[in-house]
C-alpha positions in Angstrom: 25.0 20.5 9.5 28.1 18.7 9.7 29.5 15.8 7.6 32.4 13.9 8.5 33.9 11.7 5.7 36.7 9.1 6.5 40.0 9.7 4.1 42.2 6.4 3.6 45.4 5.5 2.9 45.0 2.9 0.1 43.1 5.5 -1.9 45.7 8.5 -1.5 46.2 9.1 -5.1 41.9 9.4 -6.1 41.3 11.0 -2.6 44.1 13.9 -3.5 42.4 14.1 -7.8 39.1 14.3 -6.1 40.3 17.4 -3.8 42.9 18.7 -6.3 41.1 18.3 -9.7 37.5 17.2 -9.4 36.3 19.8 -6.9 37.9 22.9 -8.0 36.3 22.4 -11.8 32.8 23.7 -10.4 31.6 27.1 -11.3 32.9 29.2 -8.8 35.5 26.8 -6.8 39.2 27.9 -6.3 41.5 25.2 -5.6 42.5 25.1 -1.7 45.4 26.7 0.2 47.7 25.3 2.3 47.5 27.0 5.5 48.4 26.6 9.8 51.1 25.9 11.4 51.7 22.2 10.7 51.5 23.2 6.9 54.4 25.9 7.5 56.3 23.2 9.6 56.1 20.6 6.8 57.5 23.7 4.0 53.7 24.1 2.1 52.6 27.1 1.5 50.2 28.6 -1.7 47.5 26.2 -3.8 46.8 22.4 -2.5 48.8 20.3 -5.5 47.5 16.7 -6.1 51.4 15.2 -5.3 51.7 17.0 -2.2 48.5 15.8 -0.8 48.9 12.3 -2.0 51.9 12.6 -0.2 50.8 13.3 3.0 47.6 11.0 3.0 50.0 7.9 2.3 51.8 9.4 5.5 54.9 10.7 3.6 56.1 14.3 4.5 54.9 16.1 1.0 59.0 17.9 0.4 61.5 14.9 1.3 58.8 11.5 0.5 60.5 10.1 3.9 57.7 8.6 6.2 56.2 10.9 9.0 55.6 8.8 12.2 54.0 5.3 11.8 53.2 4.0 8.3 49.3 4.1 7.5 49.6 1.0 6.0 45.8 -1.2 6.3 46.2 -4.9 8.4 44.2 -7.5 9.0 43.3 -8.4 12.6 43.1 -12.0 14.2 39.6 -13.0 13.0 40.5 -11.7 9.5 38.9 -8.6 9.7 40.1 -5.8 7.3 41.5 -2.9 9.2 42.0 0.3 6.6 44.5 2.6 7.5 42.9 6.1 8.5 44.8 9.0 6.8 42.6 12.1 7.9 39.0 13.2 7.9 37.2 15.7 5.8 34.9 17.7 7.4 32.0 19.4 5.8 29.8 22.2 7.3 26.6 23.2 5.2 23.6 24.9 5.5 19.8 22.3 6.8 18.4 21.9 3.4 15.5 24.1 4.6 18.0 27.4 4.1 19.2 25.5 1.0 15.4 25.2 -0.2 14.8 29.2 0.6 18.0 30.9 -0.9 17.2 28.2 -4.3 13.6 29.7 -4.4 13.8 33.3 -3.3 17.3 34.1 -5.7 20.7 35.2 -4.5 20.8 38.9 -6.2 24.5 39.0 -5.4 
């Protein structure tokens, strides 16, 4: 199964503590590594810190803090509409809860 979370701008800095902080404190979490070739391109490499990813979800290249292409910067349209500005997406694979429900009652012995 698949989950596909929207990441905004206007919450960079709790988006990035979330990622950075909150996640990694579970019992067996490591925090995440920068890795592909945009990552190399922008100069990250090593463990995901909280100021380079709030960084680059407010659009700012995570080294210099200069704006990388268009700033993500939420508008309001015509009709008065609020239009947040889309940072990135988080996407989430996991097991159907049946699997879930199977390994939680049969034990994992490793």
């Amino acid at each position: 199964m698949m989950r596909v979370t929207t990441l905004y701008a206007s919450s960079a800095a709790s988006t990035a503590a979330y990622y950075t902080a909150y996640l990694t404190q579970a019992p067996g979490e490591v925090p995440g590594s920068w890795m592909g070739g945009q990552a190399v391109a922008l100069g990250l490499a090593g463990p995901v810190a909280g100021e380079q990813l709030v960084a680059l979800l407010g659009g700012n290249d995570p080294v210099t803090g200069r704006g990388i292409g268009r700033a993500l910067t939420d508008r309001t349209t015509a009709d008065g509409r609020l239009v947040k500005a889309v940072a990135g997406f988080d996407a989430t694979l996991s097991a159907p809860k049946p699997v879930s429900v199977l390994w939680a009652l049969t034990g994992d012995p490793g």
